[in-house]
Every structure is written in structure tokens, then in C-alpha cells.
N, C-alpha and C positions, 0 to 999 in steps of 0.2 A: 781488298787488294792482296792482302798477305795468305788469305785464302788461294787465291787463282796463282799466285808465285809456288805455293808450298804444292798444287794440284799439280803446275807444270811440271816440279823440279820430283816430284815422286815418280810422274808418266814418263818423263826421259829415261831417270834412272832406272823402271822396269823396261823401256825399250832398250836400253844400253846389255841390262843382264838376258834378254830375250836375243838379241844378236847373238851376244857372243854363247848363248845355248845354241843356238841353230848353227853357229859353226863348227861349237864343239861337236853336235852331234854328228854334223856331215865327217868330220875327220874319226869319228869312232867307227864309223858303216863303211870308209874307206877301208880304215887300216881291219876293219872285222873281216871284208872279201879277199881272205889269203886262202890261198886252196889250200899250199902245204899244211897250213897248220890246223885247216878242216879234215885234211887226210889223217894226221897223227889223231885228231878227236875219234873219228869215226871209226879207230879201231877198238874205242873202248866201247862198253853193252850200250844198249839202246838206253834213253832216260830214265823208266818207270825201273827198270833193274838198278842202274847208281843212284838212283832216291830210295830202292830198298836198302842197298848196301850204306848208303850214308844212316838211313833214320835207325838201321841197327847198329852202325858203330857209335851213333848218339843215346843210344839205350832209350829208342823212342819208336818202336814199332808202332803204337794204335794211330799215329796220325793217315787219314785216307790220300790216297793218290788218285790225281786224276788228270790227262792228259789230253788236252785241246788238239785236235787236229786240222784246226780252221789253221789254214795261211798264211791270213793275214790279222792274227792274234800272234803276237812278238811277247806279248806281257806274261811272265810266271808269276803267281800267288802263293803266300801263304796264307789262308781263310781264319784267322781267329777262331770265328763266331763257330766254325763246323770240323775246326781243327783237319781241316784239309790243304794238299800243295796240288795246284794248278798247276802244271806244266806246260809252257805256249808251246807252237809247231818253230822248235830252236833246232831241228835235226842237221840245218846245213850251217850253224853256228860253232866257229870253233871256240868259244864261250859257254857253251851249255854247260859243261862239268860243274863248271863254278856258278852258274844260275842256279844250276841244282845245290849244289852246296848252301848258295845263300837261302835261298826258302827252307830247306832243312835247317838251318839255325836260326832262323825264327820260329821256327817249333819249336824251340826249346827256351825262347825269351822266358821273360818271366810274363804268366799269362795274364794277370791283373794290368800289366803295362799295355798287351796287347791287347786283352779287350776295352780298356780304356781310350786306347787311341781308336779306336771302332767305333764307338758308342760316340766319344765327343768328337768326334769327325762329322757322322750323322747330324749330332745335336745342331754344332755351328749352322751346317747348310741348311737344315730346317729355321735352323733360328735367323739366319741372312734372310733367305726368301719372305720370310713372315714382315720382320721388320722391316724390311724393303717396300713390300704393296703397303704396309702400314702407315710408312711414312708416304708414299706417294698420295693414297686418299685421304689425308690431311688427318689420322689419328694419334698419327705420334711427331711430337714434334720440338723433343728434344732431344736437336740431330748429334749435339755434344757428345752429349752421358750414350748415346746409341755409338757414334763413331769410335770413343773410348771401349766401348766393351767389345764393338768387333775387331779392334785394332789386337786387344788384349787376347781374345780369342785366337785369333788367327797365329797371334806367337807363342800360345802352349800348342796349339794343333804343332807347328812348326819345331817346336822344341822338344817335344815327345815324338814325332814322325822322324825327324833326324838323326837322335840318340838309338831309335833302334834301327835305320835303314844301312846309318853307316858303320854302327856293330855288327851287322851281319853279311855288309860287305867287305870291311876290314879282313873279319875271322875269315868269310871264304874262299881269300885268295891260297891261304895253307890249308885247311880243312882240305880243299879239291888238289890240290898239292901232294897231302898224305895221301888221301884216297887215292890215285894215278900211281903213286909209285908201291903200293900193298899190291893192287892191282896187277904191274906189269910184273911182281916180284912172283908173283903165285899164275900167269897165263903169259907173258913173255913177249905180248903183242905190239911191243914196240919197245925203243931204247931208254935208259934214263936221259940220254943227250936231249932227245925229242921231247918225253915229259919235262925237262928244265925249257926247252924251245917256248914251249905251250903256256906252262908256268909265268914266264918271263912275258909272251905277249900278252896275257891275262891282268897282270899288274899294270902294263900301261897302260890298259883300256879303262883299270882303276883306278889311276891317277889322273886319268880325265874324267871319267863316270863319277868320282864321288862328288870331288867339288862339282863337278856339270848336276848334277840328280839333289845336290843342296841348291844349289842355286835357283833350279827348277823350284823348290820348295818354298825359295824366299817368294819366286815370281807370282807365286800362288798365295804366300800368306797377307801380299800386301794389293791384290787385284779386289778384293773384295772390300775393301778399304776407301782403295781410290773409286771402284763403282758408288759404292754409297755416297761418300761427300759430294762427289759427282752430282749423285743428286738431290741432294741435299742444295748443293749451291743455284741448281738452276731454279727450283722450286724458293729460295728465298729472294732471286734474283725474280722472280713471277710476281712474286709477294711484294716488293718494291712495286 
């Protein structure tokens, strides 16, 4: 019985943080379709030039640049494992500056941190799925000491993936800040009034994006959790 209470009151509470993601995000893609302040972006260079300009003013040229031009890929990377930055199709974003900024400063993590958090990210999802068919064809069957370790799992994944997501989005609301204002000092392609314009809407999309993008990350560290006991409980409920 304390099973199926503690199963509900986990599944609400991830439905509860799932709402209110999908609202926050709705209100991020609202307030992101501002033309003016897509017109102020678009006078600065095209991505692949301000991810040059950024990884030299971080004294980090050999990282590779590469630039997706699919669509309906929204997602920028920075690649650990091949020390490369993805760039998604962000050209009608008036956020791109600072997308660019943040993968440039995860180049620069500390790389032990980042390949770790690659490595044991893999690790979990291999180690979930294994355990999972494990347990379902009756060879493991101490569902305990299994829920503990992916529980455990799941909150270094979440505690290392956080510490450096929202380091690198803290730092690139100034990082793309500097960079915009060297910029217009030396090409003149628009106001300081307008880079503070730009600046300022980029910050509120951070003070919903960070906590929204952790929150996302709890919904993830504890799905795999509630899957398992999941079934764990129904398979002992068979067993009865």
C-alpha cells in the first residue's frame, strides 16, 4: 500500500513539474516571436563568424564548428567527446547571440567534468535498459538495492548536468553582452540603446529558461525511477 501512495504522489508531482514546463515553454516561443528585437540580432554576422569571434576572445580556437541547417533542429551543442559546437538553424532567433555564447563556454568547462558527464550519461541508459529486461525475465530480483542505485544514479546524472548547464547560461548572458557591444564599437551596426534592448530580453528568457531547463532535468532524473518500481510493483503484484 505505501508502495502505490509513494508511486502516486511521485507521478503527480512529475505531472505537476511537466505542466508547468509546457507552459513555461509556451510563454518563452511567445515572448522569442518579437520581430524588433530579431531585427537588432540580424544585424550582427551570421553564427559560424560570432562562434569564431567568441572561441578567440576565449583563447580557444581548435574547437570545430558546425552548423545544422535542418529546420526543424532548434538544439545547439557542445560535443565533449569531438570537442565540436553544433549550431541549430537559430537564424530567426533573437537569442542566438547568446546560444552561441553558451556552447562557447562549455568549451571551456573543465573537460574531465564534461567528459564525465558523457560517459556516465551513456553508462545509466545502458545500465537502465539492461536492468530493466533483467528484471522483467525474472533474473534480477532485488528490485530494492536496483531502485536505490538508479535513484542514485539518476541524481549525480542531474547534479553534474545542472552545475554545468546553468554555468554556462548564467555566464552567457554577459559573455554575448560584451561581445554585441566590441562589436557595434568597431562596425556601428546598430545603437548601445538596442544591444541593452536585446540584452534585457535575453535575461528574461533566462529567468524562465534556467529554472524551466532544471526543472526539465529533475522530470528526467526521476522518470526512470518511477518506470522501474513501476514495474517492479506490477510483477510482484503477478507474484502474489
Amino acid at each position: 500500500m505505501e508502495l502505490i501512495v509513494f508511486l502516486i504522489s511521485i507521478f503527480i508531482f512529475a505531472v505537476i513539474l511537466a505542466v508547468i514546463f509546457v507552459f513555461n515553454l509556451k510563454k518563452i516561443k511567445t515572448f522569442a516571436e518579437n520581430k524588433h528585437l530579431l531585427e537588432i540580432a540580424t544585424k550582427f554576422p551570421d553564427n559560424i563568424d560570432i562562434c569564431k569571434s567568441m572561441l578567440a576572445e576565449l583563447n580557444n580556437k581548435k574547437v570545430k564548428i558546425k552548423e545544422n541547417k535542418d529546420s526543424k533542429n532548434a538544439t545547439s551543442l557542445y560535443i565533449a567527446i569531438t570537442d565540436t559546437i553544433l549550431i541549430a538553424n537559430i537564424k530567426d532567433r533573437f537569442t542566438r547571440i547568446q546560444t552561441i555564447a553558451h556552447e562557447c563556454l562549455h568549451s571551456i568547462q573543465n573537460r574531465r567534468v564534461l567528459l564525465f558527464n558523457f560517459i556516465f550519461t551513456n553508462i545509466y541508459m545502458i545500465y537502465f535498459v539492461i536492468v530493466t529486461i533483467l528484471t522483467l525475465i525474472g533474473i534480477i530480483k532485488n528490485y530494492n538495492t536496483q531502485t536505490i542505485i538508479i535513484v542514485l544514479m539518476g541524481f549525480v546524472q542531474y547534479a553534474v548536468r545542472s552545475y554545468l548547464e546553468t554555468d554556462a547560461m548564467v555566464k552567457a548572458e554577459y559573455f554575448a553582452e560584451e561581445y554585441m557591444k566590441e562589436y557595434i564599437n568597431e562596425n556601428k551596426v546598430c545603437t548601445l540603446k538596442e544591444v541593452e534592448e536585446l540584452t534585457q530580453a535575453c535575461k528574461k528568457v533566462n529567468k524562465i529558461g534556467i529554472p524551466m531547463y532544471n526543472m526539465e532535468l529533475v522530470i528526467k532524473a526521476i522518470t526512470k525511477p518511477i518506470i522501474y518500481m513501476t514495474i517492479t510493483f506490477i510483477l510482484m503484484a503477478i507474484q502474489k
